[in-house]
C-alpha positions as CSV (number, residue, x, y, z in Angstrom):
1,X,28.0,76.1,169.7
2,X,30.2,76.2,166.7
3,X,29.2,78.6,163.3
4,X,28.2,77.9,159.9
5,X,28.4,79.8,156.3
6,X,26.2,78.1,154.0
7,X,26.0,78.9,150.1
8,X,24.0,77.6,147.4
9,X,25.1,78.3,143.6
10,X,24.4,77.6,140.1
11,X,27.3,75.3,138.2
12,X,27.1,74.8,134.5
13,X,27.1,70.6,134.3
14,X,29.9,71.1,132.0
15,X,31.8,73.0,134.7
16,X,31.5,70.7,137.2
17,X,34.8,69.3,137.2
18,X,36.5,72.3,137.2
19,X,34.5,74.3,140.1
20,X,35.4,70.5,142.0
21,X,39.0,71.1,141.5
22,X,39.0,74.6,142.6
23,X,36.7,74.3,145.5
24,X,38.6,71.5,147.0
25,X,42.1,74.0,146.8
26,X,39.6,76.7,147.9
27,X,38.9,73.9,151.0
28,X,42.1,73.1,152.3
29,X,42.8,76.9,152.3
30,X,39.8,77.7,154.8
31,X,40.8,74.3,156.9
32,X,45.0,76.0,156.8
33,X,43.0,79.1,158.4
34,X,41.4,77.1,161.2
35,X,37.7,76.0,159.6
36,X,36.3,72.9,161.3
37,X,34.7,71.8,158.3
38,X,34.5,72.0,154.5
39,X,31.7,70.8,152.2
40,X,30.8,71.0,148.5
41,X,27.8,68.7,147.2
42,X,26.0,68.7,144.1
43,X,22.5,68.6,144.2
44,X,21.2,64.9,143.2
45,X,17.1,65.2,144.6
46,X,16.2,68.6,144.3
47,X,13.0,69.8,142.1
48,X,12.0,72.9,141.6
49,X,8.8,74.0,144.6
50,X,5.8,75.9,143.8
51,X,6.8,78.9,146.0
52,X,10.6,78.6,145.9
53,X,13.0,75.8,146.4
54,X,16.6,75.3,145.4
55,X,16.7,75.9,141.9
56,X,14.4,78.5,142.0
57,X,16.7,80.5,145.0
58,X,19.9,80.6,142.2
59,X,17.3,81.0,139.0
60,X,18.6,77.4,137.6
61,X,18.9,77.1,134.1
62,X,18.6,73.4,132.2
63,X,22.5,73.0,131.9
64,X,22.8,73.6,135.3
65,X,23.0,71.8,138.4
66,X,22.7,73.2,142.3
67,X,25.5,72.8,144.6
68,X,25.0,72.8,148.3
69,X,28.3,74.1,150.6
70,X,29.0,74.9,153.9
71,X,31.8,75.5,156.2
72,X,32.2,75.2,160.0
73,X,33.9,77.5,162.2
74,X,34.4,77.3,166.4
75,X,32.5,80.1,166.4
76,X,31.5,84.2,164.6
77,X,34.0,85.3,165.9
78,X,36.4,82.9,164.4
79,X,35.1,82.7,161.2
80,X,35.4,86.3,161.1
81,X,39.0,86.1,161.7
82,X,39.5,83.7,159.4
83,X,37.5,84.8,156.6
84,X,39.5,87.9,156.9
85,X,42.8,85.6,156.3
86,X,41.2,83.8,153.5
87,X,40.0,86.6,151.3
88,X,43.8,88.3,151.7
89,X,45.0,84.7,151.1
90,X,46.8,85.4,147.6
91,X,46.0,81.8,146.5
92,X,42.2,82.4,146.8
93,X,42.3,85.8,145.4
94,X,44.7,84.2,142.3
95,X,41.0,81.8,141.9
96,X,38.5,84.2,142.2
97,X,38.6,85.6,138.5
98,X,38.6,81.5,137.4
99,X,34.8,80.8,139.0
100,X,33.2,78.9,136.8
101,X,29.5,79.7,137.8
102,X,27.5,82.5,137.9
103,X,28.2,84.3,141.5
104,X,25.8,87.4,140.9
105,X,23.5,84.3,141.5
106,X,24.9,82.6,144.5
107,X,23.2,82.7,147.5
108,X,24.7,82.9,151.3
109,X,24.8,83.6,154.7
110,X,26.1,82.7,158.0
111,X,24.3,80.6,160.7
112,X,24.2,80.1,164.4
113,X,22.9,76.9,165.1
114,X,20.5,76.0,167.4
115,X,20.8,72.0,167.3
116,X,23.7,70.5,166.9
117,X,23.8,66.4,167.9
């Protein structure tokens, strides 16, 4: 069974392009460090539940859109490793000042599956 980090996070619409540029640099950096996979989507059907939801996870504003991410690793023990090489990676730490979303409002965690087809 392989590993997943998942994330959900607010994006100013106006920001949009430039979180796509830096999280597709920020992608092939985890996939250089041995990630499986690598995925950033923006929401597109997602309305805010009557408990919680989405938007109401990250405390979505009007100009804002949700974006959906994950990334898949062999397994915890690998993505440990290699989280550990990309957070000393000096072209990810060079981008982390240059977020252009809210990150005190991200949400994440990691996963171990228990279905994967």
């Amino acid at each position: 069974m392989s590993y997943v980090d998942g994330f959900i996070l607010p994006i100013p619409k106006k920001n949009v392009e430039a979180y796509r540029k830096i999280a597709k640099k920020a992608g092939k950096i985890w996939m250089e460090h041995g990630a499986l996979a690598y995925a950033e989507c923006l929401g597109d059907d997602v309305k805010p539940g009557k408990l919680t939801s989405f938007p109401q996870a990250v405390k979505l504003k009007a100009d804002e859109v949700v974006c959906f991410s994950w990334i898949v690793y062999k397994s915890r023990k690998d993505r440990d490793r290699i989280n550990k090489l990309v957070m000393n990676d000096p072209r990810l730490t060079s981008m982390v000042n240059a977020m252009p979303f809210d990150g005190k409002r991200m949400v994440m965690g990691g996963f171990k599956p228990i279905v994967e087809l």
